[in-house]
Structures are given as structure tokens and as C-alpha cells.
GULUM-647042 format. One record per residue (C-alpha): x, y, z. Coordinates in steps of 0.1 Angstrom, whole numbers, plus 5000, padded with zeros to 4 digits. Layout:
# residues N
XYZ...
//
This chain:
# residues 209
414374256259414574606247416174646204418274916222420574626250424174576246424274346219425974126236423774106267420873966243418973636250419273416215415673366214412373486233410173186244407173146230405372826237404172776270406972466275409172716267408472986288408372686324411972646305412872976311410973026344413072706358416272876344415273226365414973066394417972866396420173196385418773326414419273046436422973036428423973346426422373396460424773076472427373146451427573496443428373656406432173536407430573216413427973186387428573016357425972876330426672516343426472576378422772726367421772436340422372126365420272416391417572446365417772086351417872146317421372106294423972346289422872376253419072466264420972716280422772836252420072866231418373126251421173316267425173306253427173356287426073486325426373836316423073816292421473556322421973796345420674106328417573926318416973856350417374216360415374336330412574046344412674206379412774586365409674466348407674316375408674616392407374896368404174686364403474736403404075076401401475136373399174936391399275116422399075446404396475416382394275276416395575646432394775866403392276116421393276056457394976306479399176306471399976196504397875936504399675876467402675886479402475626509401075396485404275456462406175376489404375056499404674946469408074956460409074866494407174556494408574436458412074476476411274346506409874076493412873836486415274096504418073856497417573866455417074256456420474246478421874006456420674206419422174516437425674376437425474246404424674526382428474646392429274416361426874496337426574746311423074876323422375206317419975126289417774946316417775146340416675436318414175236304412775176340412875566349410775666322408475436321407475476364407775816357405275866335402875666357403875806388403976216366399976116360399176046391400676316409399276556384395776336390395676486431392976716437395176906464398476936445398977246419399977116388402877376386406277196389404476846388407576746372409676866400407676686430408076386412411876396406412176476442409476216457410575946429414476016438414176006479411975676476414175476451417675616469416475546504415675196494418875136478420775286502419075056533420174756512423774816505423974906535422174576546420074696574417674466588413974406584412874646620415174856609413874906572410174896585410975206603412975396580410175326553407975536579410175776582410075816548406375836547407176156574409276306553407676316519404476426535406276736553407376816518404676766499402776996525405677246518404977276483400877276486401177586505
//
């Protein structure tokens, strides 16, 4: 967890054996399974420990009340997240933008898509949390992966990099939020990500001319 998290969001401890890290694994999972039954106003640290199988006061010692649970386990997700987004970036550094892009997309749709339900579910309950931090956090850290490999396309000017990647990085991330608020299904999301794909490639053919 970042030094710079509401203090009050803070897990007590960071595991660091592996027993204590299938600990904290076991307590992930069972957030998310009740707070995809249950909901935030029905998630309490209780309702999670029996979930997890571990004691209230294993609970305590890593995280002080659901508002820290549940932030973690955005600040996990976030996380998992970025990491895909490196990965795919650094394997498209050097390879036309469009061709960039589409794999920008894929990726970050298919983390979402993945347990559609959780990404739903994490949507709804940063409403309650104080996560600006995080989120900013996030932003800079894909956007210096996805600013690299932009800049990295043979057929893209370097000029206004920046720019195209506020305006690629802003259409993907909205669109995706925006289809699950919205809660669209899975057709229906499969052909607005290719849509998508349309529409960054007419703009990115706007700006190369």
C-alpha cells in the first residue's frame, strides 16, 4: 500500500511469510465473494472472516474495518491491472500504433471482462472510499508505459505524444467504465470494444497525416 493512503484506509501489517500471504489471498477472495452477494452495505469484517475461515482478530490484524479491506482490494486489482498494461506495452514497443492500440484495448478489456461481476462490483464501491490517491497512482504509472510505447511506433510523430495518449488512454478507460455502470451485456460489450478499436484507428490516422 502506497506511504501516501488515507491513514485510515491502511492494512496493520503487510504479509510476509508465505502462510501469511494464502492468509491474505483467502481473505481477498471472500471480500469478493460477499460483497458480490451482499453488496458494500452488506459487508462487514465478520461476514468476510467466517467467508475466509480465519478469526475476526486475524482479520484485525491485517486490516482495522471494511473501508481499508476494501481499498486493498482495489489497490490489489489496480495492481494486477497496471502490471498487464506494462506487459503488453513493453511486447508493442516498435510495432505500428494501431496495432498498439488494439492490444491496449484487449488488454484492459479482458482484465475487466474477466470477472465482469467484481469489476461491476469494485465500480460501485469506490463511491465510499477516499480514493483519489489510488487512482492517481494508477494514471501515472499506465501512463508512462503506455507514453513509451506510443512514442516507440515507427509511424507515429513524436510531436504531441503526450496528447494521443491522454486522448487514446481517456476514450479506452471511459468507454469501459461507462459499458459497466451502465451494465450492458457480454455481445454487447464485445462489440462496443470493436467499435472502439474503429474509432481510435480513425483518429490515430487523423493525426499521422
Amino acid at each position: 500500500m502506497s506511504a501516501h493512503s488515507p491513514k485510515t484506509l491502511k492494512p496493520r501489517k503487510i504479509p510476509s511469510q508465505s502462510r501469511s500471504r494464502v492468509t491474505l489471498d483467502a481473505i481477498f477472495e471472500a471480500t469478493i465473494q460477499v460483497l458480490l452477494k451482499q453488496g458494500m452495505a452488506g459487508l462487514t469484517t465478520t461476514a468476510v472472516a467466517e467467508r475466509a475461515g480465519v478469526s475476526v482478530g486475524t482479520m484485525y490484524q491485517y486490516f482495522p474495518n471494511k473501508r481499508s479491506l476494501v481499498y486493498a482490494l482495489n489497490k490489489r486489482f489496480l495492481t494486477m491491472l497496471a502490471e498487464k498494461v506494462e506487459d503488453t506495452c513493453t511486447f508493442m514497443e516498435g510495432r505500428p500504433v494501431a496495432d498498439a492500440a488494439d492490444a491496449l484495448i484487449d488488454t484492459y478489456w479482458s482484465v475487466k471482462t474477466e470477472r465482469m461481476e467484481l469489476t461491476q462490483a469494485l465500480y460501485r464501491s469506490v463511491v465510499e472510499l477516499d480514493n483519489d490517491t489510488l487512482l492517481r497512482e494508477f494514471a501515472a504509472r499506465v501512463d508512462k508505459a503506455t507514453t513509451e510505447m506510443f512514442r516507440a511506433a515507427p509511424d507515429l510523430s513524436t510531436d504531441g505524444i503526450e496528447r494521443v495518449n491522454l486522448f487514446l488512454t481517456t476514450v479506452i478507460y471511459g468507454t469501459v467504465r461507462n459499458a459497466f455502470e451502465r451494465g450492458i451485456g457480454l455481445e454487447d460489450i464485445s462489440g462496443l470494444k470493436s467499435d472502439l478499436k474503429v474509432m481510435c484507428r480513425a483518429y490515430l490516422a487523423s493525426v499521422g497525416k
